[in-house]
N, C-alpha and C positions, 0 to 999 in steps of 0.2 A: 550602187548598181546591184540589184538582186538578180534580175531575173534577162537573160538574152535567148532571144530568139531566131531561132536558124531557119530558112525558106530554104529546102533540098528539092532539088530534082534527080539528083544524082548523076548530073552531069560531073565531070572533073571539076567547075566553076565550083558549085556546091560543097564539094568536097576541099579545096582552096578555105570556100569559109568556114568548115568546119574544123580545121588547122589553125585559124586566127581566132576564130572564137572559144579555141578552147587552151589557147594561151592567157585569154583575155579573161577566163571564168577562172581561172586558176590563181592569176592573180586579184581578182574582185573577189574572190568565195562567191560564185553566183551561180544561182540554180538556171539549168539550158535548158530548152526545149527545142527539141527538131519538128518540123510542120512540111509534112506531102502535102499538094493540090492534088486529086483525083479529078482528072478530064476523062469521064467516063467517054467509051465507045456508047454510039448513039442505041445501038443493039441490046447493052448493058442495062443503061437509063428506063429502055421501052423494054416490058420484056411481054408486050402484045399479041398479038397473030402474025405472023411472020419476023418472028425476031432470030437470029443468027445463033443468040447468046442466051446459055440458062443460067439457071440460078444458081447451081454447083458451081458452073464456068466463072460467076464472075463472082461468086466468094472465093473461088481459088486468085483472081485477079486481085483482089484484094489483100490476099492473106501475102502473096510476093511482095506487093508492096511493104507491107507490115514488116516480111523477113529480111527485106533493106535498111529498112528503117534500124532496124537492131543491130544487120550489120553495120552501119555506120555509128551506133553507137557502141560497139565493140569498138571496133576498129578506132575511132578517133575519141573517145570519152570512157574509155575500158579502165580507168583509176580515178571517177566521179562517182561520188555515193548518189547521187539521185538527178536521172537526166531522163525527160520528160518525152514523150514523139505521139502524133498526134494525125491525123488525115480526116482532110477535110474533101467533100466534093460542093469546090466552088474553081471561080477563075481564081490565078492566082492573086492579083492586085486585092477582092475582095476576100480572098482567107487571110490572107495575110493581116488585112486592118481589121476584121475580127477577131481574128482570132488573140493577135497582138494585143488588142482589149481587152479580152476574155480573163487574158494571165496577167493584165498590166505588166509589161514586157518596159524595162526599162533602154534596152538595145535593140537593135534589129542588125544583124550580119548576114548579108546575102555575096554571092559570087556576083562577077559582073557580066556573064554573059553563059546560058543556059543552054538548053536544046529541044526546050521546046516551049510554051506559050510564058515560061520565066522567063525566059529572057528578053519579054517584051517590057517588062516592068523594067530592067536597066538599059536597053536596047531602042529605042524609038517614043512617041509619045509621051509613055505610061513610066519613064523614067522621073519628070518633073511630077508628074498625078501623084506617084508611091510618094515621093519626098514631101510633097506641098501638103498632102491631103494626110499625114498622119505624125502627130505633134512627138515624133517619136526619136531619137537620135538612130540613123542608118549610116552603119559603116559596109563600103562597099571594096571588095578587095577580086585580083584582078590576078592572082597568081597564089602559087606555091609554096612558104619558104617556111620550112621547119626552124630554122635560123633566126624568124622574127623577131627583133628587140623592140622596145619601146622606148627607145633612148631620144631621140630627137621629133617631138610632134612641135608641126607646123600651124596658126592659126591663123589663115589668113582673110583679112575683114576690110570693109569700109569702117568699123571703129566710128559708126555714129549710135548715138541711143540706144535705136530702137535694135540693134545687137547684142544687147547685155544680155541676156537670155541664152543667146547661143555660146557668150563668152563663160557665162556661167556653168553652160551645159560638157563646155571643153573642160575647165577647171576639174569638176565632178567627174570625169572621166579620166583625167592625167591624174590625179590624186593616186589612183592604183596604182600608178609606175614612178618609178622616180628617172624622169624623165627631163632634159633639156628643153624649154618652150621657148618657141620662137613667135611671138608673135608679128605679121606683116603685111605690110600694106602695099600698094601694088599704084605706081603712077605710070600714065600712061598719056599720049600727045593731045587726048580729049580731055581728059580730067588730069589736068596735072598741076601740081603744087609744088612749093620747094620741098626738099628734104628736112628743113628743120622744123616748117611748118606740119609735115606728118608727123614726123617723130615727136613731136609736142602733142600732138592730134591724140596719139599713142597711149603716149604716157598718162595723160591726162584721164582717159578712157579706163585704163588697168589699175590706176592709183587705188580705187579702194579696197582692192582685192588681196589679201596676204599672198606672194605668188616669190617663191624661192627660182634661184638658178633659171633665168631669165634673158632674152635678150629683145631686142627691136628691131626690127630691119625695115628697112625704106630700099623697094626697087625699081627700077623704070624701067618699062619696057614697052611693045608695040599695042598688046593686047594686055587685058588684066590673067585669061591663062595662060598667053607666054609665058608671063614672069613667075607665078605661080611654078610652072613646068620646070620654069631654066631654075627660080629659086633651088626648088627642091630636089633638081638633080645637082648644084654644085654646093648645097649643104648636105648631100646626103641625108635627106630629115626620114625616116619613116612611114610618118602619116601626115595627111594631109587633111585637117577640118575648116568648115563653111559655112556662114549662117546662109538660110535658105531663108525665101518670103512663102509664106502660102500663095500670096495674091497673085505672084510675079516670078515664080522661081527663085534664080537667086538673088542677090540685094541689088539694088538698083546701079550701084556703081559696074557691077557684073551685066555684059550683054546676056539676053536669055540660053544663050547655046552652051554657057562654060561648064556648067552641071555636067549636063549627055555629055561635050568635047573631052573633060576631064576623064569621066568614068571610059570612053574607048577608048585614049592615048596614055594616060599614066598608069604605071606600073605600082604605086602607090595607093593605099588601102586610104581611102576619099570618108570621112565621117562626114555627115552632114547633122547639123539645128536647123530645127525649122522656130521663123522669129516673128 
């Protein structure tokens, strides 16, 4: 992992992921960059015969922006020799997947709920669009905690095939920590099977992968996020990772709502692969 990229609005959310991802570059050695969207005033953009806004006015509009930007990287990245920040005027969904191109960005850490048109990309719609639409690993985190460990990650999967990608994508990213992995699968009254038949399902899935300190869990529950939720509040894990589908959100065994459901209710930093 070289390179993670941060989407700021400067909300507190923003500022959350700026806490987690620079626990997460410290232990990767990875170069960050911070990324403003600039939603210019319509005054700004036009600056025609009756415009509001001159041209002083909205370099000075810019340059706060700019002297945010530094603040935050003060404030949260002030012992990184080299941390990048950047403003683009686009929405945010499309800076985002530009720009995250531009750097080949091998992370993406956003907050999960913004205050202004960011928060629509974790918030409504454009929550599945950001995930499905950018071959990118996003972890999305939902609070505060200077406290952070990386002691117990969760991966929880259908564990058919076409997820080796996003298993692979977890492995390259828990390499950084030395970390308890829990991998789990999730039965539910629709799709249900025995337990020994997951746990075989499981095993057979992870087998070729060299993977120390290790466990399996098989759990039944009503929904695949209930159990998901209840798992990971009565292992206290961490973080939570997901393959996601381009086509479909997330993998078929997931109803389409557990992505968005996830990211408002858990209190857990949600990584998602997209497979």
């Amino acid at each position: 992992m070289n390179k993670i990229l941060i989407p700021v609005d400067f909300s507190k959310h923003s500022q959350y992921a700026c806490v987690l991802a620079a626990k997460i570059a410290k232990k990767s050695n990875s170069e960050v960059h911070l990324l403003h969207m600039v939603e210019l005033p319509r005054g700004i953009v036009d600056m025609g015969a009756g415009s509001n806004f001159s041209i002083p006015e909205s370099m000075l509009y810019i340059r706060k922006v700019r002297d945010k930007l530094i603040d935050l990287k003060n404030q949260y990245f002030n012992t990184f020799d080299d941390i990048q920040h950047a403003i683009r005027f686009q929405n945010p969904y499309e800076g985002i997947r530009d720009y995250a191109k531009k750097i080949s960005a091998d992370l993406i850490v956003m907050g999960s709920k913004g205050q202004t048109a960011l928060e629509e990309i974790l918030i409504g719609s454009n929550t599945e669009k950001t995930v499905r639409s950018l071959d990118i690993p996003t972890l999305v985190t939902k609070k505060e905690d200077a406290n952070f460990k990386f002691e117990k990650l969760v991966f929880a999967s259908t564990f058919e095939n076409d997820e080796a990608k996003a298993l692979e994508g977890f492995l390259e990213f828990a390499k950084n920590f030395e970390s308890e992995l829990y991998f789990l699968k999730i039965n539910t009254p629709q799709k249900f099977e025995s337990t020994s038949s997951s746990r075989k399902k499981v095993a057979d899935f992870i087998a070729k992968y060299d993977i120390d300190n290790y466990a399996i869990r098989v759990y039944n529950d009503n929904t695949v996020e209930e159990g998901i939720l209840n798992f990971s509040e009565e292992e206290n894990v961490d973080m939570i990772a997901l393959a996601t589908h381009g086509r479909s959100g997330l993998s078929r065994f997931f109803n389409g709502s557990v992505s968005l459901n996830l990211s408002k209710n858990v209190l857990k930093p949600v990584l998602t692969f997209r497979v």
